[in-house]
C-alpha positions as CSV (number, residue, x, y, z in Angstrom):
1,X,0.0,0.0,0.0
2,X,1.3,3.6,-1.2
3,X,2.2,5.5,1.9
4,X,-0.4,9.2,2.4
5,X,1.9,12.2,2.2
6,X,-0.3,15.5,2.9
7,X,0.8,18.3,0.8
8,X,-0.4,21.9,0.1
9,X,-2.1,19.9,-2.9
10,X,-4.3,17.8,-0.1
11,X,-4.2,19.3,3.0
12,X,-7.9,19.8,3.4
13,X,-8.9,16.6,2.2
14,X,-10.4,15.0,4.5
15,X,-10.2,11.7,2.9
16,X,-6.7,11.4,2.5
17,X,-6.5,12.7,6.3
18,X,-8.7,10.1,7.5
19,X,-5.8,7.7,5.1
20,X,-2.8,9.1,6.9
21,X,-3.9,8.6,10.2
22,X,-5.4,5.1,9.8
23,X,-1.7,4.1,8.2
24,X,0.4,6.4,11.1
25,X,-1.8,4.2,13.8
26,X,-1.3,0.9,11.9
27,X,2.6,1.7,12.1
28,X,3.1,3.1,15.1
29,X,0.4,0.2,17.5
30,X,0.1,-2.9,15.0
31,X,-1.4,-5.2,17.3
32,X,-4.4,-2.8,18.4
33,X,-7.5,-2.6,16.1
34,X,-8.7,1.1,15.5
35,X,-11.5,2.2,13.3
36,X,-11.1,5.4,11.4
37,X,-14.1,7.0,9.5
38,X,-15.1,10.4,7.8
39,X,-17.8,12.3,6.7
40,X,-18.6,15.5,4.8
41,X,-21.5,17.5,5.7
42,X,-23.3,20.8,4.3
43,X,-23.7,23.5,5.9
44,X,-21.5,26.0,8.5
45,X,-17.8,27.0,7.6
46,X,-16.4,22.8,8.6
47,X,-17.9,20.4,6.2
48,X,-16.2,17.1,8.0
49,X,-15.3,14.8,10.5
50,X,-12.5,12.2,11.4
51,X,-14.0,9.8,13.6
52,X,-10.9,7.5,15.3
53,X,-12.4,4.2,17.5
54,X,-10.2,2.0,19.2
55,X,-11.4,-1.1,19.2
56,X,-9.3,-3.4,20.7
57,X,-6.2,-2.7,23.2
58,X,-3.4,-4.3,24.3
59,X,-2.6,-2.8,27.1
60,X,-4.9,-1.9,30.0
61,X,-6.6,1.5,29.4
62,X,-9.6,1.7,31.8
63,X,-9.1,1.4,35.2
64,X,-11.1,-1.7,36.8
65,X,-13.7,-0.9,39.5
66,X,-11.5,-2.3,42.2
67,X,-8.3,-0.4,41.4
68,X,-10.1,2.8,42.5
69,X,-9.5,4.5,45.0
70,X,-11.1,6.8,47.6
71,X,-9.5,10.0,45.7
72,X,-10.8,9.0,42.6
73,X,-14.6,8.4,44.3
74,X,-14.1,11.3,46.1
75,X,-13.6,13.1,42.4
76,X,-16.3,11.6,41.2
77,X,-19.0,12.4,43.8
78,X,-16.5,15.9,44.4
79,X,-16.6,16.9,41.0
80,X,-19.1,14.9,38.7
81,X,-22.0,14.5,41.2
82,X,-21.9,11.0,40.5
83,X,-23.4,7.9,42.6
84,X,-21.1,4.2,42.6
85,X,-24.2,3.2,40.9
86,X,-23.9,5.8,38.3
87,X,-20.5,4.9,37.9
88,X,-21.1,1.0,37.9
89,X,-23.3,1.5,34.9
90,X,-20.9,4.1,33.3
91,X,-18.3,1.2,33.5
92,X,-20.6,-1.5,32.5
93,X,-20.9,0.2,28.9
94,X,-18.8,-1.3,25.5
95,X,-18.8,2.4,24.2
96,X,-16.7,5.1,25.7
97,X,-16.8,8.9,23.7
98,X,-13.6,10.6,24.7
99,X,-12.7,14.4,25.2
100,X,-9.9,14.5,23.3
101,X,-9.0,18.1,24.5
102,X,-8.8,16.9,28.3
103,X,-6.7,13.9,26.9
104,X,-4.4,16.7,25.4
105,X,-3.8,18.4,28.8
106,X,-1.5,16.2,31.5
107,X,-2.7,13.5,33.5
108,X,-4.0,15.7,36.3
109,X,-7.6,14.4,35.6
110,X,-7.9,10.4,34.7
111,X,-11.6,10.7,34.9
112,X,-12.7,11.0,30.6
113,X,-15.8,9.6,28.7
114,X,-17.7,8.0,32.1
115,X,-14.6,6.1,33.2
116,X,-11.0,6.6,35.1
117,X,-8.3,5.9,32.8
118,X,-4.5,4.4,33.7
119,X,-2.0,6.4,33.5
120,X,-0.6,4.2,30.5
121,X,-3.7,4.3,29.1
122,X,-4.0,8.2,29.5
123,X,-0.3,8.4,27.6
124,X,-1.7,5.9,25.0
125,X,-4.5,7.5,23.6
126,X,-3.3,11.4,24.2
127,X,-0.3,10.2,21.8
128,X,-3.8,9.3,19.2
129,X,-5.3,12.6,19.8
130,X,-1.9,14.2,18.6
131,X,-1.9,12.2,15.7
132,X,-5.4,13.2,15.3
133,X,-4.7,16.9,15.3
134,X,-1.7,16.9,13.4
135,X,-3.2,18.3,9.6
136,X,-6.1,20.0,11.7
137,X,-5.9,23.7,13.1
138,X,-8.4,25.2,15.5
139,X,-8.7,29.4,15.4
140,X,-12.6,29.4,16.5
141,X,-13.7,32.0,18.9
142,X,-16.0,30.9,21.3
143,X,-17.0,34.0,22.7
144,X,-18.1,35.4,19.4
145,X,-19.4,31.9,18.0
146,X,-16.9,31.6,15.3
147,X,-15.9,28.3,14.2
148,X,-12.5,27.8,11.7
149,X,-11.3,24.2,11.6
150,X,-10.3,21.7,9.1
151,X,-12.6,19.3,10.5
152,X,-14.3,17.9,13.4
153,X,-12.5,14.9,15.2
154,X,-14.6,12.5,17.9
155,X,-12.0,9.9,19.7
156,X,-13.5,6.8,21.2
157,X,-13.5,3.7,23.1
158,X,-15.4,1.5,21.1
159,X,-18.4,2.4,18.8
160,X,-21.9,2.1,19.5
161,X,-22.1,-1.3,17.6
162,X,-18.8,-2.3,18.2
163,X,-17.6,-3.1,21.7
164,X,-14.4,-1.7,23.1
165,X,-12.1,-4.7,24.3
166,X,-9.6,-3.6,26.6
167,X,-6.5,-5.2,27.4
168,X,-4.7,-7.3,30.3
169,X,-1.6,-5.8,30.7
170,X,-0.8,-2.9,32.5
């Protein structure tokens, strides 16, 4: 298969974005199973999406009920106004959306997408979201509800038909 090189020529192509990061991914983690998807859309000044998945891990990303501790409860009632309960069922999900910009920031928060990440894990898919942003650029104005991208990107565990299978090691 011909290796993607973005160019000036391409470089808001969303397809051939979508191409170099499912090929970077597939180099750099061969053994995990990622799905990468994108759309175009009318309407507003972004017409399209990246949509990265991981669907299978080798390494342990989520944090298992037991490994938490009373900082990270305390967070989650703290912070989240969360119940256990709300966090059983959180955990007991196959589909995990991710905030990608929280995944870009250090590991001062492992709480993302309804579940506590390991720190590996954390370090894992914030090196994904980089890859993600790479070709993308971000000068939107929230306080004057100006959006200028060259796409939108969504980062998950899993998809909503496919579940997320996280690995053993940690």
């Amino acid at each position: 298969m011909q290796k993607i090189e973005i160019t000036e020529k391409n470089k808001y192509c969303t397809k051939d974005i979508a191409k170099w990061i499912r090929q970077t991914l597939r180099e750099k983690y061969p053994t995990y199973k990622f799905s990468v998807t994108h759309e175009y859309f009318s309407g507003g000044n972004v017409s399209s999406s990246i949509d990265v998945a991981l669907l299978k891990s080798d390494m342990k990303i989520i944090k298992s009920m037991d490994s938490l501790t009373e900082d990270n409860l305390d967070c989650l009632n703290r912070h989240r106004n969360y119940s256990l309960e709300d966090l059983k069922h959180m955990y007991a999900r196959t589909y995990h959306p991710l905030n990608y910009f929280s995944l870009l920031s250090d590991y001062n928060n492992e709480w993302n997408g309804g579940i506590f990440l390991t720190k590996e894990g954390h370090s894992f898919l914030q090196d994904i979201a980089k890859v993600m942003c790479k070709h993308n650029w971000d000068k939107s104005d929230s306080q004057i509800d100006y959006v200028d991208m060259n796409y939108y990107m969504s980062l998950s565990l899993g998809k909503y038909d496919k579940p997320f299978i996280d690995g053993e090691k940690n």
